[in-house]
C-alpha positions in Angstrom: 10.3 23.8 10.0 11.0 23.5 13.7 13.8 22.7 15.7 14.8 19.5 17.0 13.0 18.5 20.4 13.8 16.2 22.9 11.5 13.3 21.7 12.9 13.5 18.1 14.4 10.0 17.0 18.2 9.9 16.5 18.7 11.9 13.1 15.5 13.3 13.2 16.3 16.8 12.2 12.6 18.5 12.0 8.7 17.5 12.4 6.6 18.0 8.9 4.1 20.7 9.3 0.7 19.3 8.9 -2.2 21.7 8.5 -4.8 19.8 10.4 -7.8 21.9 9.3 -7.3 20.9 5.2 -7.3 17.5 6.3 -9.8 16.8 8.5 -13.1 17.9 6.0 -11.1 16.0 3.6 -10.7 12.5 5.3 -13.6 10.3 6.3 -14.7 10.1 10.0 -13.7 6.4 10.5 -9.8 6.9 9.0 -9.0 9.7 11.0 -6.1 8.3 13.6 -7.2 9.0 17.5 -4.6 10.5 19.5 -3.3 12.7 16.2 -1.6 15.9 17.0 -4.2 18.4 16.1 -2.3 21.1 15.1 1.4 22.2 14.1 4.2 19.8 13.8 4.3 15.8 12.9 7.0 13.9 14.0 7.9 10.3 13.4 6.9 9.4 16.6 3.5 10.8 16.4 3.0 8.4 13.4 4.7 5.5 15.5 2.3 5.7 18.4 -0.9 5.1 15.5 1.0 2.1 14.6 1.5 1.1 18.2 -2.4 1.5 18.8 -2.7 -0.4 15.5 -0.4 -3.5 16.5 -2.6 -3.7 19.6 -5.9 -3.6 17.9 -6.6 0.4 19.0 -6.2 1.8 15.6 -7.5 0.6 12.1 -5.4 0.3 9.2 -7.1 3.0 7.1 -6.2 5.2 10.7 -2.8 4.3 10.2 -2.9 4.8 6.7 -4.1 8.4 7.1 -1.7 9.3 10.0 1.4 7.9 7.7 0.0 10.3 4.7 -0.2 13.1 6.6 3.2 12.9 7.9 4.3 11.8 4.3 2.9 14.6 2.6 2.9 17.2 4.8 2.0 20.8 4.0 1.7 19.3 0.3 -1.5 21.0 -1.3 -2.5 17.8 -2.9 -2.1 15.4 -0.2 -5.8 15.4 1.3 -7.2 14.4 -1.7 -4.7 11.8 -2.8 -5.0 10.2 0.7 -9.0 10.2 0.2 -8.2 8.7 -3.5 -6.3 6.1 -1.7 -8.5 5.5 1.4 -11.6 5.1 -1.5 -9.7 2.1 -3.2 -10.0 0.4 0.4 -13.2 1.4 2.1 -13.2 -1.2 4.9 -9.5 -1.9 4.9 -9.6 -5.4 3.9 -6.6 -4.9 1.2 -4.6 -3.2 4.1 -5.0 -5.6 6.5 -3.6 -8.3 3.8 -0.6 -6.5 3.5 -0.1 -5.1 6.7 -1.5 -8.2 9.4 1.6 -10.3 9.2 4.2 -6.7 10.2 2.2 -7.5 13.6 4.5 -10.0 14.8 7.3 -8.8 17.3 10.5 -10.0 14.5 10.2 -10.1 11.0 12.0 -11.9 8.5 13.1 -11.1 5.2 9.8 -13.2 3.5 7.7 -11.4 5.2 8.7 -8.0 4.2 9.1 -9.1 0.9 5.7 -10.4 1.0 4.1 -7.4 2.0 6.1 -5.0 -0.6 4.7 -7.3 -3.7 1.3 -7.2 -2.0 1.3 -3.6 -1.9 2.4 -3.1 -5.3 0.2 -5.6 -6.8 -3.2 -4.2 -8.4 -4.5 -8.1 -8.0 -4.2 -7.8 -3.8 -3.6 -4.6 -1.8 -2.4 -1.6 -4.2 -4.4 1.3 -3.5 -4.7 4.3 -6.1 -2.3 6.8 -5.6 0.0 4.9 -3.2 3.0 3.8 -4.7 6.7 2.8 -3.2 7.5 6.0 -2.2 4.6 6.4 -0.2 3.5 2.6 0.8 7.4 2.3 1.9 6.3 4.6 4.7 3.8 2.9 5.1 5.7 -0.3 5.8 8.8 1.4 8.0 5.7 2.4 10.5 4.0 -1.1 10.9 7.2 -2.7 11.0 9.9 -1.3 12.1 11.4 -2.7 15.3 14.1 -0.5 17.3 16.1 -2.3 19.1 16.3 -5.7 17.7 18.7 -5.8 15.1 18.0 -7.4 12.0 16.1 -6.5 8.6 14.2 -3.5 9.4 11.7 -2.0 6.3 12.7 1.6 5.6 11.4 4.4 3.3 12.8 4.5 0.2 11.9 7.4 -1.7 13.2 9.5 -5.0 15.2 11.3 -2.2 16.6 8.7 -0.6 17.3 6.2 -4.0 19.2 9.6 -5.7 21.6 9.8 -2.6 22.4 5.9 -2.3 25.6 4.2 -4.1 25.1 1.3 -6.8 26.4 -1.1 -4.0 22.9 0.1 -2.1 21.2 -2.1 -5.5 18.4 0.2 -5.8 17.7 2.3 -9.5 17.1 5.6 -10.0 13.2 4.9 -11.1 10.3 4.7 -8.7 8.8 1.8 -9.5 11.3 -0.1 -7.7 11.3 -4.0 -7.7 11.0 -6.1 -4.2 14.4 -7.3 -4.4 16.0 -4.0 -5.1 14.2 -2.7 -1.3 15.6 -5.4 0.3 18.8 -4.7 -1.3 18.7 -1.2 -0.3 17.4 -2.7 3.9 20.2 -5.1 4.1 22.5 -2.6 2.7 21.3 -0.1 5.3 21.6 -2.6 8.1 25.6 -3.3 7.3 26.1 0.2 7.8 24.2 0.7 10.8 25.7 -2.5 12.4 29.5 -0.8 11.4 28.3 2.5 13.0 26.4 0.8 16.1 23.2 2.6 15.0 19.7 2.1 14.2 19.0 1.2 10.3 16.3 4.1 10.0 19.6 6.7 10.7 20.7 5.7 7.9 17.7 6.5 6.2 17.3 9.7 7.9 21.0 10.8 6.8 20.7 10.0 3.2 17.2 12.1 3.4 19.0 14.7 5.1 21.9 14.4 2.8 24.0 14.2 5.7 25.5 10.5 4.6 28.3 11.0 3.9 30.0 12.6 6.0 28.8 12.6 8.9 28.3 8.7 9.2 31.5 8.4 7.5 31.8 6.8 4.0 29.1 3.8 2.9 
């Protein structure tokens, strides 16, 4: 763990420590994310400047694929070679880009993000082995996520996160979770960031942190 550093977001208690020398043999050449930290501690930010690059054309979306896993799994023994299992089910990122093309534009309405969960969950279009919600959730709240705008923002939602939320939040206690019960769960987490005059993806990070509440006050 570290401790919090200046360019942490809001909430952001701790970088992930990513052991850079288990994943680079692991990964092939053409996913690995330019610009990556090489060594020591991810932080969400790291991950959000891939995605930037990728926005602008600068980064592939098997790179941002690979720079999302890493920060999601972490020091994880298993990750590399789930990340390869899921990089192998999209070699030249075609499924990706089906899902992720549209998170391009600068808003994004609820269609659209609901349009990109099915597509990622759906064996027929742009699931990947080994990537499920908990993972391509991440995956989404990188390429999409827009600070600053207001709105419906895509966020992770994870075992972690769905255990800690109340039944008002409409999400289960499974992982396979439904389309509709993730945007039940985003629009829930934007009321409460518009009540507290925050960013939706504190919420998030609270809940994580298990932090929420009370130090966001009740949901």
């Amino acid at each position: 763990m570290s401790v919090t550093m200046p360019d942490a977001l809001p909430g952001e208690l701790a970088g992930i420590t990513v052991h850079i020398d288990r994943w680079r043999p692991a990964l092939p050449p053409d996913a690995w994310p330019g610009g990556f930290p090489q060594a020591g501690v991810v932080w969400r930010q790291d991950v959000f400047a891939v995605a930037d690059a990728w926005r602008q054309g600068d980064a592939t979306p098997r790179q941002l694929l690979s720079a999302v896993l890493m920060w999601g799994y972490g020091p994880i023994g298993y990750g590399p070679w789930r990340t390869a299992r899921s990089l192998d089910g999209d070699p030249d990122g075609t499924r990706l880009a089906h899902a992720l093309d549209p998170l391009r534009a600068p808003v994004l309405d609820e269609e659209v993000l609901r349009t990109a969960y099915r597509r990622l969950r759906d064996p027929r279009e742009s699931r990947l082995p080994r990537l499920g919600p908990a993972f391509f959730t991440k995956l989404l709240y990188f390429a999409g996520y827009r600070r600053g705008t207001g709105g419906l923002q895509p966020l992770i939602l994870d075992s972690v996160v769905a255990r800690r939320l109340p039944p008002a939040a409409g999400v289960s206690r499974p992982s396979a979770w439904l389309s509709e019960e993730w945007l039940a769960y985003l629009r829930w987490a934007g009321e409460q960031a518009q009540r507290q005059g925050i960013e939706p993806e504190e919420v998030e990070l609270a809940l994580f942190h298990d932090r929420w509440p009370p130090h966001l006050g009740s949901p």
